[in-house]
C-alpha positions as CSV (number, residue, x, y, z in Angstrom):
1,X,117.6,101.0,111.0
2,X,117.4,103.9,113.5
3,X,114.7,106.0,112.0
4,X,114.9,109.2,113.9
5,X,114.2,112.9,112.8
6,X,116.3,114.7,113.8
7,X,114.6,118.0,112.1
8,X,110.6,118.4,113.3
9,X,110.1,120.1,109.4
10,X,111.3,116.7,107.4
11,X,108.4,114.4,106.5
12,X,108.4,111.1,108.9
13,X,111.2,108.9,107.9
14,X,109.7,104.9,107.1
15,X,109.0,102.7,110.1
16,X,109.9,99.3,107.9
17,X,112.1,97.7,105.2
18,X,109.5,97.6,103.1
19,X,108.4,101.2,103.1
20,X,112.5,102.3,102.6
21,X,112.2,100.4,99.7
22,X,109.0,101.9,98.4
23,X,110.4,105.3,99.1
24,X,113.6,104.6,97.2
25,X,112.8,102.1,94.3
26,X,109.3,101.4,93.1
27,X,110.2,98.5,91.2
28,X,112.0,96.5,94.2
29,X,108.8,97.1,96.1
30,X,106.5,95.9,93.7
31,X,107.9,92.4,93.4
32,X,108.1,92.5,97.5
33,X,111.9,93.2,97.9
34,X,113.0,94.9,101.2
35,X,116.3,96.9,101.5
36,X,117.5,96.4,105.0
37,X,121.1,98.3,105.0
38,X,122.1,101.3,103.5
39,X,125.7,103.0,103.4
40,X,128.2,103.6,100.9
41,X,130.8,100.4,101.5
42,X,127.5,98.0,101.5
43,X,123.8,97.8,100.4
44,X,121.5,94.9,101.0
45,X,118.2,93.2,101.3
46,X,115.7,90.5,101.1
47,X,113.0,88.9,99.0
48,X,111.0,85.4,99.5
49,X,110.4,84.4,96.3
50,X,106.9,84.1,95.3
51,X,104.6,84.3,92.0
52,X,105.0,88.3,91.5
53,X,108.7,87.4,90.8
54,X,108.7,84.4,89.5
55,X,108.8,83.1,85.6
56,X,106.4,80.8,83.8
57,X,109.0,77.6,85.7
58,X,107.6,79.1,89.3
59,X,111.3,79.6,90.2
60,X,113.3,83.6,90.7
61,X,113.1,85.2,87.8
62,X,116.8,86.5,85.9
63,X,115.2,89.5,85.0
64,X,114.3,90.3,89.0
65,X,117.9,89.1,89.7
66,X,119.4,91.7,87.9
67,X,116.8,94.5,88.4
68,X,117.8,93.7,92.3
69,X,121.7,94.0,91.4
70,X,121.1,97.4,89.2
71,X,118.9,98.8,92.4
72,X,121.7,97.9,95.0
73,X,124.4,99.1,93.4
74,X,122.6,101.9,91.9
75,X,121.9,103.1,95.4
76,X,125.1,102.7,97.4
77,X,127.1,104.2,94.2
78,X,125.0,107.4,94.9
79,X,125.9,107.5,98.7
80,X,129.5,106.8,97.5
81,X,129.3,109.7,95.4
82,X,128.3,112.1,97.8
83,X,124.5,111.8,96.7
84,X,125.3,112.9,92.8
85,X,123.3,111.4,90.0
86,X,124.8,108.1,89.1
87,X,123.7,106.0,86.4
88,X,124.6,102.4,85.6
89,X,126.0,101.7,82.2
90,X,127.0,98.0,82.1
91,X,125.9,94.8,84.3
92,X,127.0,91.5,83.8
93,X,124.8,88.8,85.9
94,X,125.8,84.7,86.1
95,X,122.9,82.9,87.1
96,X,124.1,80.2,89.1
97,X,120.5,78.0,90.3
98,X,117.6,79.0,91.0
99,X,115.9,80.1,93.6
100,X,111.9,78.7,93.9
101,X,109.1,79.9,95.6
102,X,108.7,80.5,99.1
103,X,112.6,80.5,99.6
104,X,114.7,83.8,101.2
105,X,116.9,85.4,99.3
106,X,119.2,87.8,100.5
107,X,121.3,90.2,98.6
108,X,124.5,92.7,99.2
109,X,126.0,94.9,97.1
110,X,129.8,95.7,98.2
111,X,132.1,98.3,95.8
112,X,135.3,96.9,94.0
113,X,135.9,100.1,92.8
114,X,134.9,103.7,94.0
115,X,136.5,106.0,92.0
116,X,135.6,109.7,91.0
117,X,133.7,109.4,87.7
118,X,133.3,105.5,87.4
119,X,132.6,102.9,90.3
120,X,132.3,98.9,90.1
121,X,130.1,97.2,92.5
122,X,129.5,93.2,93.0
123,X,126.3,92.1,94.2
124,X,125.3,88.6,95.4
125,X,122.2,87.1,95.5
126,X,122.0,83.6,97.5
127,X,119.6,81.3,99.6
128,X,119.7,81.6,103.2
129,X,119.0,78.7,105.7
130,X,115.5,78.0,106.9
131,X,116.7,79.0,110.3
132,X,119.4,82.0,109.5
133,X,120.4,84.6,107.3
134,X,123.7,82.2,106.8
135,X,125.0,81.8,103.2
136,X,124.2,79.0,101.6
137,X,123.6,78.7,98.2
138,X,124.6,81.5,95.7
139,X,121.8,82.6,93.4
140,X,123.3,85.0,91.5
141,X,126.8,87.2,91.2
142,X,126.8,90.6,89.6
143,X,129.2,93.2,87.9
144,X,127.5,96.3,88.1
145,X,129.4,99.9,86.6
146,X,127.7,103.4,87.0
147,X,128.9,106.4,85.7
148,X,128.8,108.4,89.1
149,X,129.6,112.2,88.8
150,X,126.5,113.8,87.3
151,X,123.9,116.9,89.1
152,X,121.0,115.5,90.1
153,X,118.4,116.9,88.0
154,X,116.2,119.3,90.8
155,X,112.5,117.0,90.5
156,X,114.9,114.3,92.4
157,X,116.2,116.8,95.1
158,X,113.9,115.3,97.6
159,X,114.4,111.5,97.2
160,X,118.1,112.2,97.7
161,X,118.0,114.3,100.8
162,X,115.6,111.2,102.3
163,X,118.1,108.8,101.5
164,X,120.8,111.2,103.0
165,X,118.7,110.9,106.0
166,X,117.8,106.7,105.7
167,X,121.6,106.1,105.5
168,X,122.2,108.7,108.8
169,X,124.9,110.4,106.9
């Protein structure tokens, strides 16, 4: 990501995946997920798997799985949108094998469906390759549908315009 400014008065924009991701969602940050592209036609990221996202069996936890599905789709709907308030009202998540510590996942979110009040987004989740960010192994697959034409309540004003300007559009 090209993090220029191109206005001296807007705050710094981050210098890394991870701090994107701190900016835009606090819970994908926390268990060390980094969002790497942003636009509206495709959303995606990485996380190595390790004990702050892992269940009792040491292995990816479901629950992380679909928070990362929610958080991709939730965040590419918006650009799609035109940066109105969406919310997601159903997700639907396969969990297909696991994923154990120390291994990379990566993740994309892609839309199926981007229309005016309700969009559809699919997001995979799979193991890449010691040596690439090649598919290998799919983790997860994910329905996710947001209801996508709402204001956006004024308090969250500025985390829009910064993702406006982390997505260059």
């Amino acid at each position: 990501m090209d993090h220029q400014n191109p206005n001296p008065n807007d705050p710094p924009l981050p210098s890394s995946p991870s701090s994107t991701t701190a900016i835009l969602d606090s819970p994908l940050n926390a268990v060390g997920f980094e969002i790497q592209i942003l636009s509206p036609h495709r959303v995606s990221g990485r996380i190595v798997v390790s004990p702050k996202c892992c269940q009792p069996f040491k292995v990816l936890h479901g629950g992380v799985s679909a928070m990362i599905a929610e958080a991709l789709a939730s965040v590419g709907a918006q650009m799609a949108a035109g940066f109105k308030r969406v919310a997601g009202f159903h997700l639907s998540i396969d969990h297909l094998q696991s994923a154990e510590i120390g291994d990379l996942v990566l993740a994309e979110a892609t839309p199926l469906s981007l229309g005016n009040t309700i969009q559809v987004w699919e997001v995979e989740l799979w193991k890449a390759k010691s040596s690439s960010v090649e598919r290998r192994d799919l983790v997860a697959s994910s329905r996710v549908t947001l209801l996508c034409n709402m204001p956006v309540p004024k308090h969250a004003q500025p985390l829009v315009d910064t993702l406006k300007r982390l997505a260059k559009l």
